[in-house]
Phi, psi and omega in degrees: 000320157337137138335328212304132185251119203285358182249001162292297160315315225247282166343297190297309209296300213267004134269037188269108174271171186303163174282162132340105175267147186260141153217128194250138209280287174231143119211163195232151165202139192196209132259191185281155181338113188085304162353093178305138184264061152108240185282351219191169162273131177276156191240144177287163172280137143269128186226028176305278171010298159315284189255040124338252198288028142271349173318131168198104160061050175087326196235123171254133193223166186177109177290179159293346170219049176260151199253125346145296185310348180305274163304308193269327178108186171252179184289171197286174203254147185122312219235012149317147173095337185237247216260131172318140192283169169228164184226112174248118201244130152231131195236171170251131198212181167306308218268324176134192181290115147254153179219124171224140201219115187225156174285131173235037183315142164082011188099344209235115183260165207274344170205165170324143153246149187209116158245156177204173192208016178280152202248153178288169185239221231226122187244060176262115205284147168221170178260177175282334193284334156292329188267001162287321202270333151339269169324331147308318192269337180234358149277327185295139194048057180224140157305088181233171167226176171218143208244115198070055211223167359291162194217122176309312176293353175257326143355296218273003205248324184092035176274307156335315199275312186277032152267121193330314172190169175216098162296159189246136163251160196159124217267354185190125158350317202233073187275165169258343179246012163137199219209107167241160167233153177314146169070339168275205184252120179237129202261141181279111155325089180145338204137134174078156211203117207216168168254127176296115183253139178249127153189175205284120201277356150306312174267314179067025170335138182121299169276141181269185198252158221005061158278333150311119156290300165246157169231134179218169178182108187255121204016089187212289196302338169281027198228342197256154159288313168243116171257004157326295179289322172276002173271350191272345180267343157330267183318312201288294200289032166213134177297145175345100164117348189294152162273141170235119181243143184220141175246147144204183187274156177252097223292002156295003204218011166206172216274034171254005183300038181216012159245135175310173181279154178268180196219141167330308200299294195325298184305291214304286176327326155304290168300346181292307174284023171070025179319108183284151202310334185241009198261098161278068156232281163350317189304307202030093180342290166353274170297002193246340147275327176278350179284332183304105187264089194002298195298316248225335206210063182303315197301340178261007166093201134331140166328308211258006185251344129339283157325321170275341131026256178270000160283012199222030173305350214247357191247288187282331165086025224252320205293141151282078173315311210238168159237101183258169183215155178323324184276341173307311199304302168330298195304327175284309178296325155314348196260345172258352194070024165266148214263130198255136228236311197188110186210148201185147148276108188247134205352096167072301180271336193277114148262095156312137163189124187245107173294184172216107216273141169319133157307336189241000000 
């Protein structure tokens, strides 16, 4: 009963290319060769094996106060004590032959490792001034909702002010970007008003179906585990003929820029197996702590308080599951059959793309 256009699905999959690949040549970790170790001369590890299958979507990373011992163990009982370890590595990447070689005392390494074979993503600009009159033309005196909201780029467009209401959606009272209640009236910074529904921003549980004029969901999708199934819930709550806006962030310009783009097959494959809202095993953690670049993401702290977090997905929702790019997006409104109207980048971070729903 999905919408889904199935000749859509088999044209992506089977013109989808491999991702950009890593291939590790060697690597070892130990100390250096010959050095006496404790009772003996110690010998490296081989730990191609190991980091192999940590490669995920281009990048194999490993942060610095990610503890070594985690994948490798501590040193051989005998051999404590002497020279600090290393971990050296050679891959093949897009880019050509790399070798890197870091320091681990204690178990720790002294800086990132980072190999990578990852590609930019499609950085086509537009101004605000352009996406206000966009918006004048499919929001003004009109019926919308918006899904994770309120959102500084739709703030900024005057979308809140010209619209009849723009009612909210929010998966819990209690959020990391505030605190709403079911059923009230939430007046917009700026201007304009909408009614607050707490309800699963996947199902959109609740709503009826073509009550909308627009739909939006601004850095929302990257949040969800399957978003396949919340753009069809997008879709089933907007009317014939109705608009669908989707922002999410452009991962040069956060802290996800050191990960790869995500892939159709990956989406499809959630939804096929009914991935459920809290279910990380679909997530792969992995990538999404070691892809994460700190420096870029003070509010999470630490590695391990990252970590600690992003095992609580299910209270905050905090995790990027996926890394899209325009063309991911595009590929996704196709799978709906749907007319993409308007898409771009606005400053720097905003990738926009505004569908337009069938009539029929």
């Amino acid at each position: 009963t999905d919408p889904i256009n199935v000749n859509a699905v088999f044209s992506l999959l089977s013109n989808e290319p491999e991702p950009p690949s890593i291939s590790i040549l060697n690597a070892t970790y130990g100390p250096k060769i010959g050095i006496p170790n404790g009772s003996g001369v110690a010998t490296r590890a081989n730990v191609k094996w190991i980091l192999q299958p940590m490669v995920y979507n281009s990048l194999l990373r490993i942060p610095k106060d990610a503890p070594l011992s985690t994948w490798f163990g501590t040193m051989p009982k005998g051999q404590e004590g002497g020279q600090p370890y290393t971990l050296d590595i050679d891959a093949m990447t897009a880019s050509g032959h790399v070798s890197v070689s870091l320091s681990a005392p204690g178990g720790m390494l002294q800086s990132d490792l980072i190999v990578s074979s990852t590609q930019p993503t499609q950085n086509l600009e537009i101004t605000l001034d352009e996406l206000k009159t966009v918006m004048k033309a499919v929001a003004n005196k009109k019926v919308g909702l918006e899904i994770g909201g309120p959102s500084r780029p739709c703030e900024r467009t005057d979308l809140y002010r010209i619209a009849a209401k723009t009612d909210l959606v929010n998966f819990s009272e209690k959020t990391l970007w505030g605190t709403f209640q079911d059923g009230s009236i939430f007046n917009y910074t700026g201007g304009g008003q909408g009614t607050v529904r707490i309800t699963d921003g996947l199902t959109l549980f609740g709503i009826a179906d073509s009550s909308y004029d627009f739909v939006l969901g601004s850095h929302y999708l990257e949040h969800l585990i399957d978003p396949l199934s919340a753009l069809l819930s997008m879709h089933r709550v907007t009317k014939p003929g109705g608009t669908i806006m989707l922002v999410l962030p452009r991962k040069e310009v956060c802290f996800d820029h050191l990960r790869g783009q995500s892939r159709m097959e990956e989406i499809l494959f959630r939804y096929i197996h009914k991935a459920q809202s809290d279910d990380l095993r679909y997530v792969n953690l992995n990538s999404w702590i070691f892809g994460n670049d700190l420096s870029r993401d003070r509010a999470a702290g630490s590695f391990h308080q990252l970590l600690a977090r992003s095992i609580r997905f299910e209270d905050n929702r905090s995790i990027h599951t996926m890394v899209y790019d325009l063309k991911l997006l595009e590929q996704l409104g196709k799978l709906l059959s749907l007319e993409v109207v308007f898409k771009g980048v606005e400053g720097r971070l905003h990738q926009w793309i505004i569908f337009k729903k069938p009539t029929k």
